[in-house]
C-alpha positions as CSV (number, residue, x, y, z in Angstrom):
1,X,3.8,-10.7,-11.5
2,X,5.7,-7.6,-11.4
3,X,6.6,-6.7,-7.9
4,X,8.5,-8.0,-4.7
5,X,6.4,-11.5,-4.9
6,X,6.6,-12.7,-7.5
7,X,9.3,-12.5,-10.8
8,X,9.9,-9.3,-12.7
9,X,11.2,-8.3,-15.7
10,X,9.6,-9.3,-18.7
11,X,7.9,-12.8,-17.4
12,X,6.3,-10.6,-14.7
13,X,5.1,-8.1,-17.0
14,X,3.5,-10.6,-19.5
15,X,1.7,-12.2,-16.0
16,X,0.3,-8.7,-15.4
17,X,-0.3,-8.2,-18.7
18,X,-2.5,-11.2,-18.8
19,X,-4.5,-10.9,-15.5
20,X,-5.1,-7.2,-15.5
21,X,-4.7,-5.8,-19.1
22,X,-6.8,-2.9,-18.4
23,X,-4.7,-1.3,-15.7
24,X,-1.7,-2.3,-16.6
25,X,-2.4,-0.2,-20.1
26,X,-3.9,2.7,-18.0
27,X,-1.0,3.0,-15.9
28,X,1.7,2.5,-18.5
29,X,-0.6,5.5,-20.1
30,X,0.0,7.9,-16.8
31,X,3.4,6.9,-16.9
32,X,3.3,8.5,-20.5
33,X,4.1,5.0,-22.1
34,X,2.6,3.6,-25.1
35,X,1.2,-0.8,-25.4
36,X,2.0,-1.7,-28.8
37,X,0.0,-4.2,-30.5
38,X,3.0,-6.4,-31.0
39,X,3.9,-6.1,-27.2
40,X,6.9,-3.4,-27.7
41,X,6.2,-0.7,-25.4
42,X,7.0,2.7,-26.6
43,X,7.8,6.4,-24.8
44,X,5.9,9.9,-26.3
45,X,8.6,10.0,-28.8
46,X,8.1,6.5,-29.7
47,X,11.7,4.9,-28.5
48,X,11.5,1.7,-27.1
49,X,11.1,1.3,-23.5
50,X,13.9,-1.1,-21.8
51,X,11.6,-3.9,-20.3
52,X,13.9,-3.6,-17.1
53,X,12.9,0.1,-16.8
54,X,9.6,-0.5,-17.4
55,X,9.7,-3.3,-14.5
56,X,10.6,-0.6,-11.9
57,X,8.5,1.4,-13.0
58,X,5.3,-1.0,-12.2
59,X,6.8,-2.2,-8.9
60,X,6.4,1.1,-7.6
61,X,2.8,1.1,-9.3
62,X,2.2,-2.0,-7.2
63,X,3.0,-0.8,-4.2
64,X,0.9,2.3,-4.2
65,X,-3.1,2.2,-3.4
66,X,-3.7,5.0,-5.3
67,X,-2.8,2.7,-8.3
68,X,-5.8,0.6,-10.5
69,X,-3.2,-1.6,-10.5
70,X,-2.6,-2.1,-6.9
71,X,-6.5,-2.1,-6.5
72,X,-6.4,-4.5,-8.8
73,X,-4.2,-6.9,-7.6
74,X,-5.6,-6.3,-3.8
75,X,-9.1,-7.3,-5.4
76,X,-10.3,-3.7,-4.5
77,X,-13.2,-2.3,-6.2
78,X,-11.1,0.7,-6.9
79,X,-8.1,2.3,-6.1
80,X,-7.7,4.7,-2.7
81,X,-5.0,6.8,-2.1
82,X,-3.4,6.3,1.8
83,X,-5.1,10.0,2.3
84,X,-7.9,8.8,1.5
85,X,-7.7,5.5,3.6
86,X,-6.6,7.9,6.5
87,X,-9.5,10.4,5.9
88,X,-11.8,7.5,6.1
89,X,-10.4,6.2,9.2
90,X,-11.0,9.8,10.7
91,X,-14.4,10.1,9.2
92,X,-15.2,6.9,10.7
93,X,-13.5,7.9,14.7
94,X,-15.3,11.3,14.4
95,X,-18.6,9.9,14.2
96,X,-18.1,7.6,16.7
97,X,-16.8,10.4,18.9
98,X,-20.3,12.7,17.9
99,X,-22.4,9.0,18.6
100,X,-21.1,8.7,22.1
101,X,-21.1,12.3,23.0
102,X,-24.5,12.8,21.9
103,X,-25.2,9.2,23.2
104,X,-26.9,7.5,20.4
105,X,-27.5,4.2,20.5
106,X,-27.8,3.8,16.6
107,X,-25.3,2.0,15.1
108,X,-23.3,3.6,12.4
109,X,-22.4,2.5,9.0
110,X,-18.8,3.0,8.0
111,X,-17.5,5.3,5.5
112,X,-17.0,2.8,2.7
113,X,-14.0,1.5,1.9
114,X,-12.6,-0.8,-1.6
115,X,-11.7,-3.5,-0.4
116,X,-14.4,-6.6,1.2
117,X,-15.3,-6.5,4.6
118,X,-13.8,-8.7,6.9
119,X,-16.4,-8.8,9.3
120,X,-19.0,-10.1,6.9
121,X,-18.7,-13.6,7.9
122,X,-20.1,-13.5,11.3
123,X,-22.3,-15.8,12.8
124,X,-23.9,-13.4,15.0
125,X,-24.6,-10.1,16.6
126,X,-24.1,-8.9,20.2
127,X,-24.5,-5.3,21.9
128,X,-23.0,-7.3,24.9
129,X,-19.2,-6.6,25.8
130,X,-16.2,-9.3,25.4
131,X,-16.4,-9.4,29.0
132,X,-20.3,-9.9,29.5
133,X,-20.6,-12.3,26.2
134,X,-17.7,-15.1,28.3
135,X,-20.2,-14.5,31.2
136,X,-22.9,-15.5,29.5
137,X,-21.1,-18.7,27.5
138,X,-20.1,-19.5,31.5
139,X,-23.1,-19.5,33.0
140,X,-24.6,-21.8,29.8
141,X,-22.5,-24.2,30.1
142,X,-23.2,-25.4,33.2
């Protein structure tokens, strides 16, 4: 795949072009770059593209969020800018600060975010504390 991981060049860009043709021919078109049907890729002007160029050119795609690349790649359901990934961050701490201010007990949902959440595989659900859960598990052991 095109990027720091894996090879570049143009083995790397037929990997990407055969497990994400979609994005890779959406961000090829914001980089103003034309897919031809017999895999030449092709400026506004319709000069060939160096396929060394062209690698650069998607490592820095793969490296941004923002990119349906990236979010691609990530397994994201879509892609997110780091503003936005920082605005949801603060969406999320402001409501926790208005919860505990107002002193809600209600448990909040979290601004949603593209990528799976981790904390879907638990096995259970506490309101206790670290602290008071290990007191419990002490006392049960016996």
């Amino acid at each position: 795949m095109v990027g720091a991981r894996g090879p570049g060049g143009i083995q790397g860009l037929r990997e990407v072009a055969e497990s994400h043709p979609d994005e890779l021919v959406w961000e090829l078109h914001q980089l103003g770059l034309d897919l031809r049907d017999d895999g030449s890729i092709r400026d506004a002007r319709g000069k060939a593209v160096d396929h060394v160029k062209v690698d650069r050119l998607l490592r820095v795609a793969t490296r941004d969020p923002a990119s349906h690349l990236f979010a691609a790649r990530a397994g994201w359901d879509y892609p997110l800018s780091r503003e936005g990934i920082q605005q949801a961050d603060l969406f999320d701490a402001l409501n926790q600060l208005i919860k505990i201010t107002a002193g809600s007990k209600q448990r909040l949902k979290p601004y949603p975010r593209p990528w799976k959440d981790t904390n879907s595989n638990r096995w259970g659900k506490t309101s206790l504390s670290p602290a008071e859960a290990r007191e419990v598990l002490r006392k049960n052991r016996g």
